[in-house]
Biopython code that builds the backbone (N, CA, C, O; Angstrom):
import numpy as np
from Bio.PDB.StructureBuilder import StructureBuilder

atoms = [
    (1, "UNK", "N", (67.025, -6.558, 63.626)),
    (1, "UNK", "CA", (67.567, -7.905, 63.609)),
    (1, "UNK", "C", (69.092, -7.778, 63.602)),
    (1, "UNK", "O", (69.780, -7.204, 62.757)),
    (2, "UNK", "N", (69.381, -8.248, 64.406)),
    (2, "UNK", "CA", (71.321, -8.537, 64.699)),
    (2, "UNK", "C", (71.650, -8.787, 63.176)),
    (2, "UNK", "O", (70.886, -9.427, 62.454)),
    (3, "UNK", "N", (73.282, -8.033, 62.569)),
    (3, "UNK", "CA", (73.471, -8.555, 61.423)),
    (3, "UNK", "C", (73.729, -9.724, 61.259)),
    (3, "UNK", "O", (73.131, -10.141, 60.267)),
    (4, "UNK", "N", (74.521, -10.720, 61.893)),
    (4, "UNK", "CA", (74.473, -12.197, 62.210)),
    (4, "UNK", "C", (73.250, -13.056, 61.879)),
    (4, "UNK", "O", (73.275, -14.055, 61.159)),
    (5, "UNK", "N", (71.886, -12.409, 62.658)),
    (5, "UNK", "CA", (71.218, -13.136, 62.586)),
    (5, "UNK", "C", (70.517, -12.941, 60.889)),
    (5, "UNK", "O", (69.920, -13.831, 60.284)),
    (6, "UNK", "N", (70.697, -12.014, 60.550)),
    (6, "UNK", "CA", (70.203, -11.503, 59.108)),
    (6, "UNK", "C", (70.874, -12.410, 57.820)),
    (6, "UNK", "O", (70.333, -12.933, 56.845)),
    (7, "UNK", "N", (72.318, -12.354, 58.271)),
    (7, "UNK", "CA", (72.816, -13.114, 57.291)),
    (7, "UNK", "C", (72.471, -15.016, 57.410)),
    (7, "UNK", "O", (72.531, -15.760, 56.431)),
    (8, "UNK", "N", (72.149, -15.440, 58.722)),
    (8, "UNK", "CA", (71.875, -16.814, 58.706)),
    (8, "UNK", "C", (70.385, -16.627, 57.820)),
    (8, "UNK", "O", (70.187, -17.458, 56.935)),
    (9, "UNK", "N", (69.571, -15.788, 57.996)),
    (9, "UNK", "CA", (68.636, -15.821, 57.726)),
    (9, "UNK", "C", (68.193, -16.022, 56.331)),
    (9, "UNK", "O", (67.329, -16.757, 55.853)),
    (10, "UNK", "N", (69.245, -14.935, 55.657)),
    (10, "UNK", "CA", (69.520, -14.428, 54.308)),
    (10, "UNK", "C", (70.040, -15.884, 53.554)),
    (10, "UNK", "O", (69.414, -16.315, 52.586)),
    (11, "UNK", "N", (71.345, -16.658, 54.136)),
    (11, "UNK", "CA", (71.503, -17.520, 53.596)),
    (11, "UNK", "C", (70.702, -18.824, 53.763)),
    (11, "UNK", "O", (71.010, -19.752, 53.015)),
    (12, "UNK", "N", (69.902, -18.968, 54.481)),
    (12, "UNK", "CA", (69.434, -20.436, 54.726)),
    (12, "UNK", "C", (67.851, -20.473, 53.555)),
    (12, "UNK", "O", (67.432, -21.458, 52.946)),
    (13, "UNK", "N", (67.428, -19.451, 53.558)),
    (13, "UNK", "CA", (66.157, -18.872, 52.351)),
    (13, "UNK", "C", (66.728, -18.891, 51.170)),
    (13, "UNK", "O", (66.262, -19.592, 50.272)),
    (14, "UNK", "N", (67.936, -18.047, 50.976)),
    (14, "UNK", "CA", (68.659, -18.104, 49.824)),
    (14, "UNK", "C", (68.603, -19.613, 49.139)),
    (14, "UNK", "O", (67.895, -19.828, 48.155)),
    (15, "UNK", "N", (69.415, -20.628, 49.753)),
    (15, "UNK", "CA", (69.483, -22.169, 49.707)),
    (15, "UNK", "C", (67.953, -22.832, 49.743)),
    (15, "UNK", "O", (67.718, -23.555, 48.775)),
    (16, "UNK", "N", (67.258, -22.741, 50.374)),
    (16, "UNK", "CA", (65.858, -23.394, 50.225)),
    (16, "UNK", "C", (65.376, -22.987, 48.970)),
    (16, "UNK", "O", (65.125, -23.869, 48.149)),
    (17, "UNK", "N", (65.178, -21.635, 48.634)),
    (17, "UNK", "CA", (64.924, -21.137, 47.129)),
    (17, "UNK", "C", (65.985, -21.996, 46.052)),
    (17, "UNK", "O", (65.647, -22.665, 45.076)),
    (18, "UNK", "N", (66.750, -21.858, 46.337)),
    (18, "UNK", "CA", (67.477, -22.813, 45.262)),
    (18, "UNK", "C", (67.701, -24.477, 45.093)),
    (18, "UNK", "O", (68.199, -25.243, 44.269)),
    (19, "UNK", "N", (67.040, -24.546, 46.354)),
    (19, "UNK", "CA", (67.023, -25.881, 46.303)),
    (19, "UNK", "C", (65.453, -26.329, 45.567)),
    (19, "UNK", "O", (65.448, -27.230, 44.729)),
    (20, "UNK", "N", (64.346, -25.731, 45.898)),
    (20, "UNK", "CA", (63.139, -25.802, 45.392)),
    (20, "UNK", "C", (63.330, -25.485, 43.600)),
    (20, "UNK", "O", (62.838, -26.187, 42.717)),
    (21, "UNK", "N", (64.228, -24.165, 43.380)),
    (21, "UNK", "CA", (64.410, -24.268, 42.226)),
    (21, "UNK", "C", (64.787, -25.162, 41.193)),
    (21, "UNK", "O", (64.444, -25.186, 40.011)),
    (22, "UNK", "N", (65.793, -26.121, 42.042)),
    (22, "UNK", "CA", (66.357, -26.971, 41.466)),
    (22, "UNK", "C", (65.485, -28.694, 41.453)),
    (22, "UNK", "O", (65.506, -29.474, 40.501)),
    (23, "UNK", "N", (64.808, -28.912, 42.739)),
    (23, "UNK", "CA", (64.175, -30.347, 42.561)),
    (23, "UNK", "C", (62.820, -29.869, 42.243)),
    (23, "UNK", "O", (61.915, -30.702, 42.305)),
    (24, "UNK", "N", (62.548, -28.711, 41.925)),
    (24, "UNK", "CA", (60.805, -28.585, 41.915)),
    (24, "UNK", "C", (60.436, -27.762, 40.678)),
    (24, "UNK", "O", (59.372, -27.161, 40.830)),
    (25, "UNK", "N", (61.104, -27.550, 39.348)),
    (25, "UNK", "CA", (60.885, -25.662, 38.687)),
    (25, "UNK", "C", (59.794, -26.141, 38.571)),
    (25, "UNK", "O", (59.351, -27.259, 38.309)),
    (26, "UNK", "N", (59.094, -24.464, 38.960)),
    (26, "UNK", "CA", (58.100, -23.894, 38.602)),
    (26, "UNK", "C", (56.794, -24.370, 39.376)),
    (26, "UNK", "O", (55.619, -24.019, 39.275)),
    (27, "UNK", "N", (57.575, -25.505, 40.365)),
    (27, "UNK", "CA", (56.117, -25.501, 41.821)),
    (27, "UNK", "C", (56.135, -23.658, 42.185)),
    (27, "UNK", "O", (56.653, -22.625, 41.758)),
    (28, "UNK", "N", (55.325, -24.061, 43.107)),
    (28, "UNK", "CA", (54.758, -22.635, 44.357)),
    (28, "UNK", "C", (55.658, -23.316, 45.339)),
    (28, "UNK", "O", (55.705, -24.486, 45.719)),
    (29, "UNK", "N", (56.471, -22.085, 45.691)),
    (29, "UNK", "CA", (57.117, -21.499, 46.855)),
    (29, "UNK", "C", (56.800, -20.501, 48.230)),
    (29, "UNK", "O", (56.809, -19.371, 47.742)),
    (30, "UNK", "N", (56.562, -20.381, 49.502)),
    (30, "UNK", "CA", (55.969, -19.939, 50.018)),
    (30, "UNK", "C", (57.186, -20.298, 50.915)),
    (30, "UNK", "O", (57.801, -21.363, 50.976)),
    (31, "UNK", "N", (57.470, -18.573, 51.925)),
    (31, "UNK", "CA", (58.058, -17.938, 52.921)),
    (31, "UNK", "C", (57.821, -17.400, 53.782)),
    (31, "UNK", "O", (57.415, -16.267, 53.525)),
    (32, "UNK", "N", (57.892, -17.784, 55.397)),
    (32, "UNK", "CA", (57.305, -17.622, 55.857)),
    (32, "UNK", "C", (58.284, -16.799, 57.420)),
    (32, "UNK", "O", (58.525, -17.766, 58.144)),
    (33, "UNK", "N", (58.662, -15.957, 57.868)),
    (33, "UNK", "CA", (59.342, -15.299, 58.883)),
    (33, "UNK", "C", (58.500, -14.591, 59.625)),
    (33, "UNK", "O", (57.678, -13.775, 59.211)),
    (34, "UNK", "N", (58.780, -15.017, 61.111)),
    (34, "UNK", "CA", (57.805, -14.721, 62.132)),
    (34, "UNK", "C", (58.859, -14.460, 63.305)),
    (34, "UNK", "O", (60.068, -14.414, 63.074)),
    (35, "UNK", "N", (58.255, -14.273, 64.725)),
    (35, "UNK", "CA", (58.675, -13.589, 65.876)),
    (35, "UNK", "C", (58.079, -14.581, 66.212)),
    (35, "UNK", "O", (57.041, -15.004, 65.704)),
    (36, "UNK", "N", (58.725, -15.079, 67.166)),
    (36, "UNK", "CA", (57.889, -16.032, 68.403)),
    (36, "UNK", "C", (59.229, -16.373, 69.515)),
    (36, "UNK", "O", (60.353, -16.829, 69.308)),
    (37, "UNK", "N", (58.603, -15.968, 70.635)),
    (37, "UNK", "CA", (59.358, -15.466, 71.964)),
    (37, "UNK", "C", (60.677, -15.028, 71.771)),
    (37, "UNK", "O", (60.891, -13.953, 71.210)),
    (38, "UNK", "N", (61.857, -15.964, 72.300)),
    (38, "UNK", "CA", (62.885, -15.298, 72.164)),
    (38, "UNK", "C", (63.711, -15.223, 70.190)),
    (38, "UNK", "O", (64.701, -14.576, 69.846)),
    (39, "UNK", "N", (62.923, -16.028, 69.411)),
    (39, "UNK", "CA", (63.603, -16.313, 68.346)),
    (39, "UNK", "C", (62.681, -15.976, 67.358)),
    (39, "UNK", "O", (61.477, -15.893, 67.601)),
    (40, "UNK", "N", (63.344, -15.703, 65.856)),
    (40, "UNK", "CA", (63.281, -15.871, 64.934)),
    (40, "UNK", "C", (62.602, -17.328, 63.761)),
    (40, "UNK", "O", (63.404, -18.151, 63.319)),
    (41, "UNK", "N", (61.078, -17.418, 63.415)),
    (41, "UNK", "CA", (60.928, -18.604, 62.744)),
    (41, "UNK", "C", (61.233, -18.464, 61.131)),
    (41, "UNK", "O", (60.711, -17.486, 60.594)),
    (42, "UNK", "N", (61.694, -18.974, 60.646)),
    (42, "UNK", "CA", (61.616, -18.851, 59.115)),
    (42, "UNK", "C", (61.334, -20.800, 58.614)),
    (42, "UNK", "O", (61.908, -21.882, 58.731)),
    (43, "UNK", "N", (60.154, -20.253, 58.074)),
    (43, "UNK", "CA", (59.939, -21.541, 57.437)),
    (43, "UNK", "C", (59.647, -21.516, 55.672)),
    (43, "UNK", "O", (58.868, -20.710, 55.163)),
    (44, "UNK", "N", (60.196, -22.247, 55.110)),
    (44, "UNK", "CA", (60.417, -22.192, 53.356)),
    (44, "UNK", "C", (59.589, -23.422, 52.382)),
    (44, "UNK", "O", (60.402, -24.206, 51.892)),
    (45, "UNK", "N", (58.134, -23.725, 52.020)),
    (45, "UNK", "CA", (57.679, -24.631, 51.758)),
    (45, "UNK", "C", (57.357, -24.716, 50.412)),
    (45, "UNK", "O", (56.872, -23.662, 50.003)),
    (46, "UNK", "N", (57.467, -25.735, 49.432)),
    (46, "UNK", "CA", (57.158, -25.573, 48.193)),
    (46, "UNK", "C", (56.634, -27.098, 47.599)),
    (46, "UNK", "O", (56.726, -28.092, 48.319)),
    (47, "UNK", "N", (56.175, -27.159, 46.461)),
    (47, "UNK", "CA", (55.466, -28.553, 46.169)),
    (47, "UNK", "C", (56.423, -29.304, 46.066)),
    (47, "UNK", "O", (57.310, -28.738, 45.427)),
    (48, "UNK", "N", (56.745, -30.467, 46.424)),
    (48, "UNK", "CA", (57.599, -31.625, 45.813)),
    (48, "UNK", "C", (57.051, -32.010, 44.436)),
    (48, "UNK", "O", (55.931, -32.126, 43.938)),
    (49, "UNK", "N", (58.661, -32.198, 43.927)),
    (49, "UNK", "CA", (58.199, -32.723, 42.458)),
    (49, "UNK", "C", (58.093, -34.255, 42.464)),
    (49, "UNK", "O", (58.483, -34.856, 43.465)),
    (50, "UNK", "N", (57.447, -35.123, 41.110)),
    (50, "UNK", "CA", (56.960, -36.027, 41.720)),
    (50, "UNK", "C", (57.480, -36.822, 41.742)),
    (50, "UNK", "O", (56.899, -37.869, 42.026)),
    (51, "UNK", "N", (59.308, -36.840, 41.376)),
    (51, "UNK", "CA", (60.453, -37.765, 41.551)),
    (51, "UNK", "C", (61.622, -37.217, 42.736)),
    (51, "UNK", "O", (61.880, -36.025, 42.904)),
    (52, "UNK", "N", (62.129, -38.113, 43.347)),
    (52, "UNK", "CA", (62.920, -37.658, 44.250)),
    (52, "UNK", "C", (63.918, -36.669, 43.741)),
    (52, "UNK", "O", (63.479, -36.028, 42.786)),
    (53, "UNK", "N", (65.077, -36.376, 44.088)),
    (53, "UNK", "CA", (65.327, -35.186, 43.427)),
    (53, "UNK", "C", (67.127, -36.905, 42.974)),
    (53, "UNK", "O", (67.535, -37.803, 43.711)),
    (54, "UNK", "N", (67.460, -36.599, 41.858)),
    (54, "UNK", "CA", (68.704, -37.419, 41.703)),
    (54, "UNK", "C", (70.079, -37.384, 42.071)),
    (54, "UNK", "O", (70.898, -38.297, 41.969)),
    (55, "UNK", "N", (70.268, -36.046, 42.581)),
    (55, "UNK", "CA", (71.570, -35.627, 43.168)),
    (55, "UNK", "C", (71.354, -35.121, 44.983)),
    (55, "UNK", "O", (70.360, -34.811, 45.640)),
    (56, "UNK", "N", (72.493, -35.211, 45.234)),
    (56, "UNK", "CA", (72.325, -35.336, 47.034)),
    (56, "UNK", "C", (73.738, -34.310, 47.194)),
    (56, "UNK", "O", (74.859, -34.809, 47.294)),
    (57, "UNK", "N", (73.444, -32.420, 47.203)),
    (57, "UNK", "CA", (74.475, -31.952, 47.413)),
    (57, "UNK", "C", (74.194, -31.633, 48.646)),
    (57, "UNK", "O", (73.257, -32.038, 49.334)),
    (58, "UNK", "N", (75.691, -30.312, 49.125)),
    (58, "UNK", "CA", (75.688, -30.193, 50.711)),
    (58, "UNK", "C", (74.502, -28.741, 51.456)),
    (58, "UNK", "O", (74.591, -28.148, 52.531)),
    (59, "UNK", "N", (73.469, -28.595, 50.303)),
    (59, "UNK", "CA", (72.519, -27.490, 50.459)),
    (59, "UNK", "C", (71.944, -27.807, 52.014)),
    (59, "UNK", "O", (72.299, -26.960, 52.834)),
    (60, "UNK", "N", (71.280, -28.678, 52.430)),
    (60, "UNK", "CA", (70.570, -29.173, 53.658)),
    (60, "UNK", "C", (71.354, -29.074, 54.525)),
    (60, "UNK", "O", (71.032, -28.492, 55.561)),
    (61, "UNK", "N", (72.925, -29.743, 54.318)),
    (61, "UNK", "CA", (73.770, -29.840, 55.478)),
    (61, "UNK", "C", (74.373, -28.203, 56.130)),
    (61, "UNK", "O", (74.591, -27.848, 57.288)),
    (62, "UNK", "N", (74.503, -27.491, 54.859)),
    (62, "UNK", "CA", (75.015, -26.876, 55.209)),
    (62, "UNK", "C", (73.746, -25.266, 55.539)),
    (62, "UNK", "O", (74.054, -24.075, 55.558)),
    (63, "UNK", "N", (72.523, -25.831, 55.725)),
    (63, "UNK", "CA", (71.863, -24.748, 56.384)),
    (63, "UNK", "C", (71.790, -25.174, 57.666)),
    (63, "UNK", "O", (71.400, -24.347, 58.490)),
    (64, "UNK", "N", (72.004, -26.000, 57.947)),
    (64, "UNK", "CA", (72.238, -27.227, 59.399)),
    (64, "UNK", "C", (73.370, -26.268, 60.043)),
    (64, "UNK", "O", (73.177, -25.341, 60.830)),
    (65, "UNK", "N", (74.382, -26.643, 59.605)),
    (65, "UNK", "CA", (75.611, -25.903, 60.222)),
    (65, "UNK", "C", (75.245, -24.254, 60.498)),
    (65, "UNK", "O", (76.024, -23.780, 61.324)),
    (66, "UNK", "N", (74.283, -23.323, 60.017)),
    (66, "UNK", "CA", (74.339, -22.258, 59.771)),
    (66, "UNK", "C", (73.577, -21.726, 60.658)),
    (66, "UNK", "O", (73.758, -20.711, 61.331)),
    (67, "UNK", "N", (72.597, -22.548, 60.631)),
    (67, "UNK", "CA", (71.721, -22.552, 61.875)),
    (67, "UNK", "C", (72.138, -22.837, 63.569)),
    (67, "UNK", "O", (71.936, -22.264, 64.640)),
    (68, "UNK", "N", (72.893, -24.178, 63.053)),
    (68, "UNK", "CA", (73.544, -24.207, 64.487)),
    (68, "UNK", "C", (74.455, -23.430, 64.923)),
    (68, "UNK", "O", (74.692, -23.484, 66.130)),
    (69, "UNK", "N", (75.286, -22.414, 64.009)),
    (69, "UNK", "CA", (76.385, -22.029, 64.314)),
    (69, "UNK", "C", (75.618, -20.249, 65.180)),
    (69, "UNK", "O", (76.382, -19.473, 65.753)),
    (70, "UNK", "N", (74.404, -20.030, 65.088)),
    (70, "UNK", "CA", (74.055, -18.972, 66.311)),
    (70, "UNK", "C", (73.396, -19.677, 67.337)),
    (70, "UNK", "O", (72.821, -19.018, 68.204)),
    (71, "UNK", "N", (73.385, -20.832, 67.381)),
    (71, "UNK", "CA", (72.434, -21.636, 68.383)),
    (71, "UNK", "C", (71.220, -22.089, 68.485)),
    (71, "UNK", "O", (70.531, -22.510, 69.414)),
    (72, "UNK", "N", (71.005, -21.849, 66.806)),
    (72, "UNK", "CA", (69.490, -22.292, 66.480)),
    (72, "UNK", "C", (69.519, -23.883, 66.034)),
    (72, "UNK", "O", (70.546, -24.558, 66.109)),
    (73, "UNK", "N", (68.400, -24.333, 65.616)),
    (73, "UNK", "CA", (67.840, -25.739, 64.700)),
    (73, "UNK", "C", (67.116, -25.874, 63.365)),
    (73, "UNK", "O", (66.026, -25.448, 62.983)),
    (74, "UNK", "N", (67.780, -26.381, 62.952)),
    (74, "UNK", "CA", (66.937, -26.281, 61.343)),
    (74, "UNK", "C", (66.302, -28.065, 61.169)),
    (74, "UNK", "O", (66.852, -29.025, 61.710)),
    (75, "UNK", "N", (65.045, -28.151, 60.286)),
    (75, "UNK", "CA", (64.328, -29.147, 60.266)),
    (75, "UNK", "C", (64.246, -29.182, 58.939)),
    (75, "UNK", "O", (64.377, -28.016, 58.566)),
    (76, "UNK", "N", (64.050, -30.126, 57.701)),
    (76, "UNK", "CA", (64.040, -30.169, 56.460)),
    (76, "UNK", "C", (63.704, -31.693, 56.149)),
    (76, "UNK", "O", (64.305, -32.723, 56.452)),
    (77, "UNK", "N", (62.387, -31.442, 55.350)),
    (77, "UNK", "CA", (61.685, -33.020, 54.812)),
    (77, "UNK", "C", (60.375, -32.559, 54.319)),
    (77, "UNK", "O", (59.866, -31.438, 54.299)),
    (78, "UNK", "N", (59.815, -34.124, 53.789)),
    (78, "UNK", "CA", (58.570, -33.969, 53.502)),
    (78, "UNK", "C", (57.659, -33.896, 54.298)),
    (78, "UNK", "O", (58.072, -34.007, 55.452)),
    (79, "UNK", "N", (56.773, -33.783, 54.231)),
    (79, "UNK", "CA", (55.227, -33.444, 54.736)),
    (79, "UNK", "C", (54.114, -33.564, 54.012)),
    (79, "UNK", "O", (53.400, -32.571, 54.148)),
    (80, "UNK", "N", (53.614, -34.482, 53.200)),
    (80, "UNK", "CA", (52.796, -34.661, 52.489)),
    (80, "UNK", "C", (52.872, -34.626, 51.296)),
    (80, "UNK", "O", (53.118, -35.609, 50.596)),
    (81, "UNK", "N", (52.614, -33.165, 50.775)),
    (81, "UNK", "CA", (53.189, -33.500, 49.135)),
    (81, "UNK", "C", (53.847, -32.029, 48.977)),
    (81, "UNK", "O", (53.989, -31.402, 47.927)),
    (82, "UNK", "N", (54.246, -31.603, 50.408)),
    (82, "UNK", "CA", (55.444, -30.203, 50.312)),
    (82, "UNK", "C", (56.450, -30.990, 50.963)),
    (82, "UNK", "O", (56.412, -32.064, 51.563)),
    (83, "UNK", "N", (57.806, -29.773, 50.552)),
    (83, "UNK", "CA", (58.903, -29.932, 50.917)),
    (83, "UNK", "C", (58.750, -28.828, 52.193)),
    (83, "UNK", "O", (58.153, -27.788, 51.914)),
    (84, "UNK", "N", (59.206, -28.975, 53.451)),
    (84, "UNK", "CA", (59.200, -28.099, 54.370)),
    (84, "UNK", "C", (60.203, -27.943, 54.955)),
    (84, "UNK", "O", (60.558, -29.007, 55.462)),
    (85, "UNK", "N", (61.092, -26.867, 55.223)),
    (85, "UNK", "CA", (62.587, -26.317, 55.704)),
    (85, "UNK", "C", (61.845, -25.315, 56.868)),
    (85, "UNK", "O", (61.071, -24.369, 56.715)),
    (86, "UNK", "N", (62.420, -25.937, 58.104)),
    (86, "UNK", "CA", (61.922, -24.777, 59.185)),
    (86, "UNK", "C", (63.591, -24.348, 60.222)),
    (86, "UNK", "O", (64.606, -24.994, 60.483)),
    (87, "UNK", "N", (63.335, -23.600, 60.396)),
    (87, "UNK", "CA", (64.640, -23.123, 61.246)),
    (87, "UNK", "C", (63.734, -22.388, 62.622)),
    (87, "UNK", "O", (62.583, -21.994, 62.810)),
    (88, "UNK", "N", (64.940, -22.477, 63.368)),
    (88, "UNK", "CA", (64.064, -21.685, 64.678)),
    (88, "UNK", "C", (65.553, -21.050, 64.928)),
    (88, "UNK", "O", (66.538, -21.727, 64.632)),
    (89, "UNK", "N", (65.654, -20.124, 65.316)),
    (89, "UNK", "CA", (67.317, -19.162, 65.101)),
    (89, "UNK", "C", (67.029, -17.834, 66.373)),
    (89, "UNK", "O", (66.370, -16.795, 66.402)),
    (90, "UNK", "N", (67.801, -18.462, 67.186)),
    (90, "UNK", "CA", (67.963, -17.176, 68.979)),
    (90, "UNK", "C", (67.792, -15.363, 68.125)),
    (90, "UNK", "O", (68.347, -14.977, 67.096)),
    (91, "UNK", "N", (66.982, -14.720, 68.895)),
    (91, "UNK", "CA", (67.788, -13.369, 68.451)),
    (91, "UNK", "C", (68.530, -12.792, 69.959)),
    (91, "UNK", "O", (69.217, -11.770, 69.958)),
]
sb = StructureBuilder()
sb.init_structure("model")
sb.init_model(0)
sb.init_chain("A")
sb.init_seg("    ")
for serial, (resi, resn, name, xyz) in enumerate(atoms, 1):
    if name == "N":
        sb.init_residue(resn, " ", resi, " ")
    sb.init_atom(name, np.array(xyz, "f"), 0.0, 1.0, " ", f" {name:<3s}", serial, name[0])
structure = sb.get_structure()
């Protein structure tokens, strides 16, 4: 894996873990990094807790930027009663 792509990788998991840490302690967390054609999938899913979360920092935005900045897309929301963060990232 390109070091570039390691470190988007590294940081955008990093941030989903801490973001789950922070609106969810002690749900289940589940990580998920795959190969599919030309790119890299990493997807980061964990239970929503059962209040919205009360603070709105720049964690989401700024895996957005991180993602876009090798030419990938990052996706982040609910889905039922998980939180789901997916990125799709060029190698």
């Amino acid at each position: 894996m390109p070091r570039r792509l390691e470190a988007v990788v590294t940081r955008i998991v990093g941030e989903a873990l801490a973001n789950a840490t922070k609106h969810a302690p002690g749900r289940p967390v589940t990580v998920e990094l795959s190969s599919v054609a030309r790119a890299v999938r990493v997807i980061v899913r964990n239970d929503r807790a059962a209040e919205a979360p009360s603070t709105r920092g720049q964690g989401l935005a700024n895996m957005q930027i991180r993602a876009e900045s090798i030419g990938g897309h990052l996706d982040a929301g609910p889905v039922g009663q998980e939180w789901i963060v997916t990125a799709e990232l060029p190698r």
